[in-house]
C-alpha positions as CSV (number, residue, x, y, z in Angstrom):
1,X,92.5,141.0,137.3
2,X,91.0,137.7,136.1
3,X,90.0,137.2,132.4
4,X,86.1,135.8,131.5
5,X,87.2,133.2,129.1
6,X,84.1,132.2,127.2
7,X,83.3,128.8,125.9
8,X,81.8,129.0,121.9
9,X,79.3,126.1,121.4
10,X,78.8,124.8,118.1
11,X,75.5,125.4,117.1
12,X,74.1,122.1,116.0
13,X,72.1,123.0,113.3
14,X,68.6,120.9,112.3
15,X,67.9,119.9,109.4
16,X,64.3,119.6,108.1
17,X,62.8,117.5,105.0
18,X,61.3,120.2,102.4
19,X,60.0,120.1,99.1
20,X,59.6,122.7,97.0
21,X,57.6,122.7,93.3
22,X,58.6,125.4,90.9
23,X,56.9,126.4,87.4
24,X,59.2,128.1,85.0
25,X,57.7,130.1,82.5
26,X,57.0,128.4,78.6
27,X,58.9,130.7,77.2
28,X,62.4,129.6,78.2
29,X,64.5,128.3,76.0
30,X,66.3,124.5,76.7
31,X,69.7,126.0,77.9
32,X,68.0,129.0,80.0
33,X,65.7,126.4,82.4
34,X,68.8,124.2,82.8
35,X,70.8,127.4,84.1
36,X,67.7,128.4,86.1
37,X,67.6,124.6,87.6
38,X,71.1,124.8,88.3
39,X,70.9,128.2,90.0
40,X,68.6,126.6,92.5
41,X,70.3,123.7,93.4
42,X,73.4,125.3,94.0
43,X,71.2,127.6,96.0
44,X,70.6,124.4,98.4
45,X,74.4,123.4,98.8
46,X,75.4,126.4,99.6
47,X,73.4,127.2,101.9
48,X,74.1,124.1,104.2
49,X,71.1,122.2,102.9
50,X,71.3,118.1,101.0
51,X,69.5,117.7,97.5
52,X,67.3,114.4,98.3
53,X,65.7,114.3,94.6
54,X,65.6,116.3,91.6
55,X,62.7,115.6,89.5
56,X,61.8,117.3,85.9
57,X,58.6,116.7,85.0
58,X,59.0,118.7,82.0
59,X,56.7,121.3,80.0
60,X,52.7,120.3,81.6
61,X,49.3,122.0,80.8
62,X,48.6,124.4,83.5
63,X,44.5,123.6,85.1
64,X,44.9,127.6,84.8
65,X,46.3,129.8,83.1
66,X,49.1,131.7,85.1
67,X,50.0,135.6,83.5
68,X,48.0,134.6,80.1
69,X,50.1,131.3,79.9
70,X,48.5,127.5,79.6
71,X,51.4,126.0,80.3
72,X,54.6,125.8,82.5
73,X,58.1,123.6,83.0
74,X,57.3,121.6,86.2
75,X,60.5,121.3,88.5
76,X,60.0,119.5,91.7
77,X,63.2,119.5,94.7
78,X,63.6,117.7,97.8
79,X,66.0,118.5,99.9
80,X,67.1,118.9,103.8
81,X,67.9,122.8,105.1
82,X,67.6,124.4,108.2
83,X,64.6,126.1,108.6
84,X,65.8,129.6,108.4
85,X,66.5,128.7,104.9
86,X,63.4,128.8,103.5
87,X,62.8,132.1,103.3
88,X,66.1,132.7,101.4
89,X,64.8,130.1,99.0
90,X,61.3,131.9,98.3
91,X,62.7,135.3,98.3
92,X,65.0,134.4,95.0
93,X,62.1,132.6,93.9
94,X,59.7,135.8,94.1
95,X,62.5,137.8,92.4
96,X,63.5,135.7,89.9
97,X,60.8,136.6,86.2
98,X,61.7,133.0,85.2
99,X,59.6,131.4,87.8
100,X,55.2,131.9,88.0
101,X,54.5,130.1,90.7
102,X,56.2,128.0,93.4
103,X,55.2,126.2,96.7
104,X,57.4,124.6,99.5
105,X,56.4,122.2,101.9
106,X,57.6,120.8,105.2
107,X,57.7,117.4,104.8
108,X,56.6,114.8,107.7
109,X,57.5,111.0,107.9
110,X,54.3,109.6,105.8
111,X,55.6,111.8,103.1
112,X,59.1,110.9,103.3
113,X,58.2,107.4,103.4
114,X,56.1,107.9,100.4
115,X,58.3,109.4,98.3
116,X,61.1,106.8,98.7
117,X,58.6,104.3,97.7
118,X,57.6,106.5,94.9
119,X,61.5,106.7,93.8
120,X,61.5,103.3,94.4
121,X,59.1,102.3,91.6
122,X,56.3,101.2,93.6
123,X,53.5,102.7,92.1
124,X,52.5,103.2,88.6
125,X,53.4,99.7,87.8
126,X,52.1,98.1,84.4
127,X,49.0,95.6,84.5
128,X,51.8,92.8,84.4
129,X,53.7,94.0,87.2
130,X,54.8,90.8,89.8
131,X,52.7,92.6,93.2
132,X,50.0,93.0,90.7
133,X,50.1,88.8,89.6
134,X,50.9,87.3,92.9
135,X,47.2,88.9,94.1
136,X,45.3,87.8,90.9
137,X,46.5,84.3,92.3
């Protein structure tokens, strides 16, 4: 009797760019958005995905208000996951009372590039920048 021997191939898994914008509720304390913050990151590692960029953008006016609140702690993540990720993401987002609102998006190569440049300092630069001087002259 001859054995089937089966070959397992490794799965090569892809990776897409994603960034996802979270507001936390006003009502959290310092030491309760960091855990919240760290909650979600960890999220990303384990789940095979690479933190890009963390950004904090801190405690903003809402333009509405979100479940009688004007205001929200902005958190914004970039990351790489595979795409089956995602959802895992959103459904701890949609059960988790800290969190209003959130939005994730796939991101292409203009907005890769852009945010790199963005990280890199390029825009918002003071009236006495040196790009800004070398095209008064």
């Amino acid at each position: 009797m001859a054995t089937k021997t089966t070959k397992i191939k490794e799965e090569s898994v892809v990776l897409n760019n994603y960034e996802s914008v979270i507001i936390f509720t006003p009502v959290l304390s310092e030491e309760q958005l960091k855990d919240a913050v760290a909650k979600y990151r960890k999220l990303i590692t384990d789940n095979g995905g690479e933190l890009i960029h963390e950004e904090n953008w801190g405690l903003t006016k809402l333009a509405y208000p979100i479940q009688k609140k004007s205001t929200g702690f902005y958190h914004i993540y970039e990351y790489k996951a595979p795409t089956s990720f995602v959802k895992t993401f959103e459904l701890a987002f949609r059960r988790d009372e800290r969190i209003m609102r959130f939005l994730s998006t796939v991101l292409d190569k203009h907005a890769l590039h852009y945010n790199v440049r963005k990280r890199n300092g390029e825009f918002n630069q003071g009236k006495n920048s040196p790009k800004q001087q070398e095209a008064k002259k």
